[in-house]
N, CA, C and O of each residue as an XYZ file, in Angstrom:
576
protein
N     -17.568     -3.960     -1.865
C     -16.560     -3.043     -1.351
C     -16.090     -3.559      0.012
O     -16.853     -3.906      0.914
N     -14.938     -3.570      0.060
C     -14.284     -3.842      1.598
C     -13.417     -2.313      1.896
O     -12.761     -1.513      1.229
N     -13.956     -2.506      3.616
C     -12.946     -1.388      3.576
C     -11.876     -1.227      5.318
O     -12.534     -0.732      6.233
N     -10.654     -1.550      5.612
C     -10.314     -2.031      6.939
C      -9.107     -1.125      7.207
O      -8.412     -0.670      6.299
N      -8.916     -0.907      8.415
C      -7.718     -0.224      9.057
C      -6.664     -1.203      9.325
O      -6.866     -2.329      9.781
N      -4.927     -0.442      8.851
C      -4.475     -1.293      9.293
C      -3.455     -0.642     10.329
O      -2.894      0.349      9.860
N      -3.075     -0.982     11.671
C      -2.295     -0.190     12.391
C      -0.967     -0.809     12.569
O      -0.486     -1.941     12.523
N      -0.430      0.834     12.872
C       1.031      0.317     12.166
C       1.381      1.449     12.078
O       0.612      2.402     12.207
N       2.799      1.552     11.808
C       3.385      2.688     10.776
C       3.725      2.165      9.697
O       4.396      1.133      9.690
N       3.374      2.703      8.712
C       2.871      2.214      7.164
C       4.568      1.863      6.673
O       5.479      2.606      7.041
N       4.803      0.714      5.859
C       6.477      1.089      5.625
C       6.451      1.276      4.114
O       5.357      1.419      3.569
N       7.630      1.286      3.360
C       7.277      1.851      1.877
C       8.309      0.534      1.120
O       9.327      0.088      1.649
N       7.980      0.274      0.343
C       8.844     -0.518     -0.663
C       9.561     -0.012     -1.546
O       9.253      0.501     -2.622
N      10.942     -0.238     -0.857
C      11.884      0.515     -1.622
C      12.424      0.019     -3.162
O      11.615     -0.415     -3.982
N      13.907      0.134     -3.472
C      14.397     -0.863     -4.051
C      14.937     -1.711     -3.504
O      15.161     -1.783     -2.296
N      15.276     -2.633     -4.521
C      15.924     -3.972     -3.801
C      17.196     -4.176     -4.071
O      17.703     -3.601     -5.033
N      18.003     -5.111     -3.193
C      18.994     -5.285     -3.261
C      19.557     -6.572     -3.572
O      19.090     -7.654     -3.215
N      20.816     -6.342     -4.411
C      21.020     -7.828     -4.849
C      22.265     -7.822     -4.344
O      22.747     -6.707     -4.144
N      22.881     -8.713     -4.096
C      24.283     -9.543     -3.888
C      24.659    -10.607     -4.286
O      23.710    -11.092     -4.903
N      25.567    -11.332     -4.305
C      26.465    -12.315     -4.291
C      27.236    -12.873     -3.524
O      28.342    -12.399     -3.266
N      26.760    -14.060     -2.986
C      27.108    -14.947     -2.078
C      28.833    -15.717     -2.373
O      28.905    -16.183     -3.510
N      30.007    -15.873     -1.616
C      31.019    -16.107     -1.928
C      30.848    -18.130     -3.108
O      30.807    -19.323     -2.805
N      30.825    -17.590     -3.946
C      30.615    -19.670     -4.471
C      29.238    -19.510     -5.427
O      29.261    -20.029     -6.543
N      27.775    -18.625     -4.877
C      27.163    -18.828     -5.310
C      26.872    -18.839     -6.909
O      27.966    -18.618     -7.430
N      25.981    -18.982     -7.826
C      25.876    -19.267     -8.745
C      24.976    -17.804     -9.478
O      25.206    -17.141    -10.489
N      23.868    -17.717     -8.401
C      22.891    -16.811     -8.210
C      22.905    -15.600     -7.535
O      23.367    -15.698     -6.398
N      22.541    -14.466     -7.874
C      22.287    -13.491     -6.929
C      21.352    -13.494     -5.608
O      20.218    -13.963     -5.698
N      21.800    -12.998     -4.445
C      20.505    -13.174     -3.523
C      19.807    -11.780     -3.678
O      20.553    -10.823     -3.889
N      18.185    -11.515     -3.579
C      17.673    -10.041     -4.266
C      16.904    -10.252     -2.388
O      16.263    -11.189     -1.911
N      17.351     -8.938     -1.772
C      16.090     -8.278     -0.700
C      15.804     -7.403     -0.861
O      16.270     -6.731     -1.781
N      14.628     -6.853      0.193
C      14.301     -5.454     -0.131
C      15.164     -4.704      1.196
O      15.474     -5.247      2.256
N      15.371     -3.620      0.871
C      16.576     -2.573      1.612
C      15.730     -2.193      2.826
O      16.356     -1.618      3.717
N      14.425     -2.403      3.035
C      13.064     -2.067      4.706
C      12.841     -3.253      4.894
O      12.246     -3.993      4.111
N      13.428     -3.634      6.260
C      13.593     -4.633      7.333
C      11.699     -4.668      7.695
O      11.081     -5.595      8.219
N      11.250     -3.586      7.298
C       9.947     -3.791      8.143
C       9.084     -3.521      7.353
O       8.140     -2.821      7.716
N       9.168     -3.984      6.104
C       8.187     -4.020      4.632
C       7.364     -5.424      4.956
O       6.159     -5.488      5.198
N       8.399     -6.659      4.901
C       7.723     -7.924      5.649
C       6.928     -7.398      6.667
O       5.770     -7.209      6.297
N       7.147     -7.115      7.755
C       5.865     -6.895      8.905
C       4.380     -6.664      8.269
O       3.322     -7.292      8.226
N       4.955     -5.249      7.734
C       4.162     -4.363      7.464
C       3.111     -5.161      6.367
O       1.918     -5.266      6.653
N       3.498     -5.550      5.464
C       2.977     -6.663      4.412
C       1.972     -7.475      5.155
O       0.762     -7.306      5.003
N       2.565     -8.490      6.079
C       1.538     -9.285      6.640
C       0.820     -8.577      7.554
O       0.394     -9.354      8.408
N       0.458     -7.329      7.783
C      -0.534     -6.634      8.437
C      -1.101     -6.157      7.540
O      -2.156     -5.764      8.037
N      -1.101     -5.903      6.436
C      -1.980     -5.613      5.427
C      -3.056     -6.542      4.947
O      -4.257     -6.322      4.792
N      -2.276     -7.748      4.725
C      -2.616     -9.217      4.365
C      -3.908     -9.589      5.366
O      -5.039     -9.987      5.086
N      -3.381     -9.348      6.419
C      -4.445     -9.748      7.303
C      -5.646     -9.208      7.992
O      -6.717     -9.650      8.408
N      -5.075     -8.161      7.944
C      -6.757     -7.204      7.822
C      -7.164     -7.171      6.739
O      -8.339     -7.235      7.099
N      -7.291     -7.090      4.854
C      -7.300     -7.451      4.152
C      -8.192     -8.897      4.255
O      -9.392     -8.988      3.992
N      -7.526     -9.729      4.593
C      -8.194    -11.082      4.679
C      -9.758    -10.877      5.939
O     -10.920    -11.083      5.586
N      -9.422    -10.529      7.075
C     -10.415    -10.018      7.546
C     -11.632     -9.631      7.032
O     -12.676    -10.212      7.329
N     -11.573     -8.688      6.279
C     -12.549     -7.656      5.915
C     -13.217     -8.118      4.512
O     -14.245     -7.505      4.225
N     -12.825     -9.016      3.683
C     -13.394     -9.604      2.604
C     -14.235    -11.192      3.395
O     -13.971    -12.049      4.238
N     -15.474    -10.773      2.339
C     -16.611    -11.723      3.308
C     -16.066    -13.020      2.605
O     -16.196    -14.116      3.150
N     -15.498    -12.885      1.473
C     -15.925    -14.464      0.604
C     -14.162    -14.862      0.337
O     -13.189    -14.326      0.868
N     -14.192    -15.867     -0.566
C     -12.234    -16.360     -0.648
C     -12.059    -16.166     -2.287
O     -10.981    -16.077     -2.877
N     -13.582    -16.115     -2.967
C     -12.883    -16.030     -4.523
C     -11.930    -14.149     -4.738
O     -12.386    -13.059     -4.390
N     -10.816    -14.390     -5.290
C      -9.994    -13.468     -6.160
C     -10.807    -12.434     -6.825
O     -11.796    -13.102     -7.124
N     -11.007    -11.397     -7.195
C     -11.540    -10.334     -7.645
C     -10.651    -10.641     -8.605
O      -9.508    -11.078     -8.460
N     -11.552    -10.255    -10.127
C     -10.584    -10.806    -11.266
C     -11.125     -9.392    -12.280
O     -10.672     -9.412    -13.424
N     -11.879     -8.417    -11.990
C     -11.887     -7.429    -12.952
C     -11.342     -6.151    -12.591
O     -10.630     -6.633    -11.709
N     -11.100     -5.027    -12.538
C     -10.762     -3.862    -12.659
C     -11.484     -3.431    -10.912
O     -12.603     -3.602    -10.428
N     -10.197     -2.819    -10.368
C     -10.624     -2.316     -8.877
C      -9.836     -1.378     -8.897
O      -8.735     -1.145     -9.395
N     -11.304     -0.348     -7.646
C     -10.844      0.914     -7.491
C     -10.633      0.702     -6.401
O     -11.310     -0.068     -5.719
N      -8.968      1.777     -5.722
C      -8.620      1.309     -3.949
C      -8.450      2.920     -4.117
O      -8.199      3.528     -5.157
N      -8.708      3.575     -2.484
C      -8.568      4.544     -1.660
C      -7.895      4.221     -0.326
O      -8.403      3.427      0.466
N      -6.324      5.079     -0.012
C      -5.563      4.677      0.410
C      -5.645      5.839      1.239
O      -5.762      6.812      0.495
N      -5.637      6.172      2.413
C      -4.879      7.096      3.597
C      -3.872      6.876      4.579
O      -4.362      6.455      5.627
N      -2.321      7.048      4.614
C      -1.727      6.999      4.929
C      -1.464      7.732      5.961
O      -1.502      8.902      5.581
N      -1.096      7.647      7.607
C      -1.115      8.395      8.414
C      -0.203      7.876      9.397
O      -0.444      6.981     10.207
N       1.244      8.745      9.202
C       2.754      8.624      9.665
C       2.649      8.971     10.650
O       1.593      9.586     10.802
N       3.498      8.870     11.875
C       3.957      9.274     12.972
C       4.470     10.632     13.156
O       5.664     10.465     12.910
N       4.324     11.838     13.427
C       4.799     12.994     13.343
C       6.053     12.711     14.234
O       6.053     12.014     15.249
N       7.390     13.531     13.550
C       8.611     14.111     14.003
C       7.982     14.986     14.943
O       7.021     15.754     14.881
N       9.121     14.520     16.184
C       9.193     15.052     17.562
C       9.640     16.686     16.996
O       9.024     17.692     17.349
N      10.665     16.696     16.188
C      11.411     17.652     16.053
C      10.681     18.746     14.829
O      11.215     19.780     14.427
N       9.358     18.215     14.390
C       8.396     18.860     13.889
C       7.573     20.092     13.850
O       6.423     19.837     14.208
N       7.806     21.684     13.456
C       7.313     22.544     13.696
C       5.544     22.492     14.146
O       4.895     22.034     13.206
N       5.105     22.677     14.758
C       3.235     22.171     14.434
C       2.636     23.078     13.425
O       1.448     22.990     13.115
N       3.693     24.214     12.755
C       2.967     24.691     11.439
C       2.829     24.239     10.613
O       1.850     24.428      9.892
N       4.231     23.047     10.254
C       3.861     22.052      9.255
C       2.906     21.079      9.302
O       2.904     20.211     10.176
N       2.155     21.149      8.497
C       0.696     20.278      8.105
C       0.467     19.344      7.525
O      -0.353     18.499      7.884
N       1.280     19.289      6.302
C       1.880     18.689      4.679
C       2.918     17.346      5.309
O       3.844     17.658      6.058
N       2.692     15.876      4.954
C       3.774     15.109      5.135
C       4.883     15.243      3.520
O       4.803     14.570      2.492
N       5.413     15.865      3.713
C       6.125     16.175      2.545
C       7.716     15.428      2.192
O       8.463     15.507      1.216
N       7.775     14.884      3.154
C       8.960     14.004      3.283
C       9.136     12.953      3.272
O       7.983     12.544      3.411
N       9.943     11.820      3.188
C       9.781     10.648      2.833
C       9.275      9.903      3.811
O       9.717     10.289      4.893
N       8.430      8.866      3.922
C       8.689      8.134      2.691
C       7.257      8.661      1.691
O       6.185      9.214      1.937
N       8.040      8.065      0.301
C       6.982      8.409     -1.075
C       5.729      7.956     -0.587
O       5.543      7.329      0.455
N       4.631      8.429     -1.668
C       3.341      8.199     -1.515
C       3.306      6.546     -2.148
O       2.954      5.374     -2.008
N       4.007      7.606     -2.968
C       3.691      5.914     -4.450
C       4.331      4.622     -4.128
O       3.873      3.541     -4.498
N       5.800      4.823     -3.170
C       6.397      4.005     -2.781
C       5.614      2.859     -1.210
O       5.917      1.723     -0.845
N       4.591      3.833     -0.677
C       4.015      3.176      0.208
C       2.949      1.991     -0.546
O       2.834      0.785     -0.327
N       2.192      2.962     -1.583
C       1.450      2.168     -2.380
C       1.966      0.784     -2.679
O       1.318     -0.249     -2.508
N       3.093      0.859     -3.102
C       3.557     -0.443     -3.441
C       3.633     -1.594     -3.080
O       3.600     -2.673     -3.672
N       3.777     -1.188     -1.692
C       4.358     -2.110     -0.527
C       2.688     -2.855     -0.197
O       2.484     -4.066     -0.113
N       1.809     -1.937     -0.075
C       0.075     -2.210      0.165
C       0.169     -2.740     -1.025
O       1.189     -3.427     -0.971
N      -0.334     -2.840     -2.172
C      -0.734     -3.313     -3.432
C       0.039     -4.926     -3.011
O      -0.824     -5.748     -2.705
N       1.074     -5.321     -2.969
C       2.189     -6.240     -3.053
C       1.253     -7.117     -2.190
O       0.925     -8.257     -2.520
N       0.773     -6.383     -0.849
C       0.090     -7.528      0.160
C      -1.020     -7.782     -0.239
O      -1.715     -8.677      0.242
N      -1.419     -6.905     -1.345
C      -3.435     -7.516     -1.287
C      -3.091     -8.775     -2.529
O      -4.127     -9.426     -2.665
N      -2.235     -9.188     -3.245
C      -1.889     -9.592     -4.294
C      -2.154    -10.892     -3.468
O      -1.583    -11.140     -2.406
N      -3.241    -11.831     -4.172
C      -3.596    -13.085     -3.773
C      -4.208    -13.144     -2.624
O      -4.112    -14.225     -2.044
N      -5.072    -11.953     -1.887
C      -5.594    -12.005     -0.858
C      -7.189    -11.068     -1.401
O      -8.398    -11.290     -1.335
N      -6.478    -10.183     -1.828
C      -7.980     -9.376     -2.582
C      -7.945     -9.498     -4.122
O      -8.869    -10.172     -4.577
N      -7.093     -8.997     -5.001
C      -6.842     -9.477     -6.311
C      -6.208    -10.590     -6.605
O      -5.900    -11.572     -5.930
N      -6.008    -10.207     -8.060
C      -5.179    -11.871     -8.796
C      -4.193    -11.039     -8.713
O      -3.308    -11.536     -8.016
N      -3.824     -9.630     -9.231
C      -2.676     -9.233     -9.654
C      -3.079     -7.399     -9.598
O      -4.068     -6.871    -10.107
N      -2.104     -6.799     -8.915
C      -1.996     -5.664     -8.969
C      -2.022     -4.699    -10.133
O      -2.122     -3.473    -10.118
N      -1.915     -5.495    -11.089
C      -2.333     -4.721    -12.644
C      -3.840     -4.420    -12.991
O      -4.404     -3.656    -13.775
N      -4.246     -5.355    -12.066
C      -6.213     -4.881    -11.984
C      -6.380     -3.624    -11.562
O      -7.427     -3.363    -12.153
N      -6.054     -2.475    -10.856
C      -5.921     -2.048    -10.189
C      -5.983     -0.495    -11.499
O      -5.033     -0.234    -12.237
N      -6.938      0.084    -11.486
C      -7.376      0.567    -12.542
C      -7.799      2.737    -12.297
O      -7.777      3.603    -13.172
N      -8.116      2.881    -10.799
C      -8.164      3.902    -10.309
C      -7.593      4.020     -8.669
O      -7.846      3.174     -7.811
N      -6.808      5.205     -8.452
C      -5.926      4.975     -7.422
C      -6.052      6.390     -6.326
O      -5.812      7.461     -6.883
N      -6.329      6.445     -5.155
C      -6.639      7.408     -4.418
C      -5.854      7.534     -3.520
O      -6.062      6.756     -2.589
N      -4.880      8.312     -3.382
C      -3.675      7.660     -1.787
C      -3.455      9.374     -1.664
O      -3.448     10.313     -2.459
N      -3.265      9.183     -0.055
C      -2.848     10.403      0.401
C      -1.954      9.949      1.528
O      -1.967      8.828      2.039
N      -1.232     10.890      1.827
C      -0.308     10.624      3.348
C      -0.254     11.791      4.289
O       0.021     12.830      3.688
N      -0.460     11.964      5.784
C      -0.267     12.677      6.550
C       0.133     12.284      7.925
O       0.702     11.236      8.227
N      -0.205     13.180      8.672
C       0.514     12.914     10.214
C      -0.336     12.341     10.731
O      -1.413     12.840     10.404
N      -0.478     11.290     11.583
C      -1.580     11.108     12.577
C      -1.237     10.525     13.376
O      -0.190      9.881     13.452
N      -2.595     10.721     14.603
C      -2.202      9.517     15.591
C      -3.556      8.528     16.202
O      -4.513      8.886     16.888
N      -3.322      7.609     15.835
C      -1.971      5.998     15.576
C      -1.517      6.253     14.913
O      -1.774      7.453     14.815
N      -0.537      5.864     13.813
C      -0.042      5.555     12.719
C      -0.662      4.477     12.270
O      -0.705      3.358     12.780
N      -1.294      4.990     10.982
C      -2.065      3.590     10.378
C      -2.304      3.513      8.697
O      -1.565      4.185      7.979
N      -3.176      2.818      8.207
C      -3.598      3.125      6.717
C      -5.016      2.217      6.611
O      -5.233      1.033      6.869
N      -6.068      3.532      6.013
C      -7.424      3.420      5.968
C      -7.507      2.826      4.584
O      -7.450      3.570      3.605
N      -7.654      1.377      4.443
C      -8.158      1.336      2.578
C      -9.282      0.839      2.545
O      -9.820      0.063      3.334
N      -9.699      1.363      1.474
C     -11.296      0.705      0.570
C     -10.988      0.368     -0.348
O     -10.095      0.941     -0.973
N     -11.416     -0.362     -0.648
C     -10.939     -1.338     -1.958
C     -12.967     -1.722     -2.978
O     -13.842     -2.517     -2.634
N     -12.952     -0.995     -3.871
C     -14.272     -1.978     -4.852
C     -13.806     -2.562     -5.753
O     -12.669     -2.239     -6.097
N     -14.475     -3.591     -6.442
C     -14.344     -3.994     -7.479
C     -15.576     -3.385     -8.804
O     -16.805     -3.336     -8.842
N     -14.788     -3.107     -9.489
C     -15.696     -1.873    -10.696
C     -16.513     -3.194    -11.459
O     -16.020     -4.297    -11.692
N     -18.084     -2.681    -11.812
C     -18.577     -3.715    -12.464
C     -18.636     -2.855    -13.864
O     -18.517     -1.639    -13.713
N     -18.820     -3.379    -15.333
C     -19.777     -2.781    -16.479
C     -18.770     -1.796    -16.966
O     -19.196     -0.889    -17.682
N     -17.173     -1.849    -16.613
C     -16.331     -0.670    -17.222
C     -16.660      0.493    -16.658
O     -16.516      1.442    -17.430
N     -17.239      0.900    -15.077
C     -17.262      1.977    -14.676
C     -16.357      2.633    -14.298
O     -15.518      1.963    -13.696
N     -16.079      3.964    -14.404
C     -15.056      5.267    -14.063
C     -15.558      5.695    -13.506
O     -16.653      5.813    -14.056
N     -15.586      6.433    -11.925
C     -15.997      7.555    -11.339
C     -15.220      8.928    -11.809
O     -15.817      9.996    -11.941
N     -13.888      8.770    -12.032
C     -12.743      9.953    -11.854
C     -12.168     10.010    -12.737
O     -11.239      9.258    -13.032
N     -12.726     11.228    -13.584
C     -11.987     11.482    -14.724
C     -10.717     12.771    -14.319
O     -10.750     13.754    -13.579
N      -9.598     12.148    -15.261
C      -9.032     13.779    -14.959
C      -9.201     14.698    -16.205
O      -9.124     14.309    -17.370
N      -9.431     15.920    -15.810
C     -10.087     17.379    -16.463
C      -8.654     17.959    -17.210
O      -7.611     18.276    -16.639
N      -8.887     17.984    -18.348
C      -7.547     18.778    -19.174
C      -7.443     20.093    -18.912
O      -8.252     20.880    -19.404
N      -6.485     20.486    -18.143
C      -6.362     22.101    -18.001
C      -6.363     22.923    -19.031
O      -6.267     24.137    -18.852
């Protein structure tokens, strides 16, 4: 199990954008957050940090994600709930994208998923990351 802080304000991976260059042949594709790159290689590198060894985790991993945004100035302090953008799932993405060749082979390993988002201060994101041995599940979900 590794498990490392990364500080920051977490950014989210949006969609991407494509264009066409006047002549070109090809589309050029970016992503629409100027600060997904940053944010990426701060993942990457605490990430790299916090894993003792260099081989790839190649079976089924469980990650626990806490996300903790910068609170709006203009923020009631009754609100508690980060309920506003950016997505949960969309932050996920952007994290998953950086551990890809640093902790896994491929983000499709990636088999049980724990993410939350709230206000805090720093702005940062707490992950743990295991790798599951023997087909283990901790977390089943319960049929209502």
């Amino acid at each position: 199990m590794i498990a490392f802080t990364v500080p920051g304000i977490p950014a989210p991976q949006g969609s991407m954008r494509a264009f066409m260059r006047k002549g070109a042949r090809f589309p050029v594709v970016t992503s629409d957050n100027r600060n997904l790159k940053p944010w990426r290689q701060s993942v990457a590198f605490a990430a790299a940090q916090a894993k003792t060894d260099e081989a790839l985790w190649q079976g089924p991993v469980s990650i626990r994600v806490a996300f903790y945004l910068p609170r709006p100035k203009s923020l009631p302090r009754r609100i508690e709930h980060a309920i506003k953008k950016p997505d949960c799932d969309k932050l996920l993405r952007g994290a998953f994208d950086a551990l890809t060749g640093i902790v896994w082979r491929d983000d499709s390993q990636v088999v049980e998923i724990a993410a939350s988002k709230a206000y805090g201060d720093p702005p940062r994101a707490e992950i743990a990351i295991e790798e599951l041995r023997g087909g283990e599940q901790r977390h089943r979900c319960e049929e209502a």
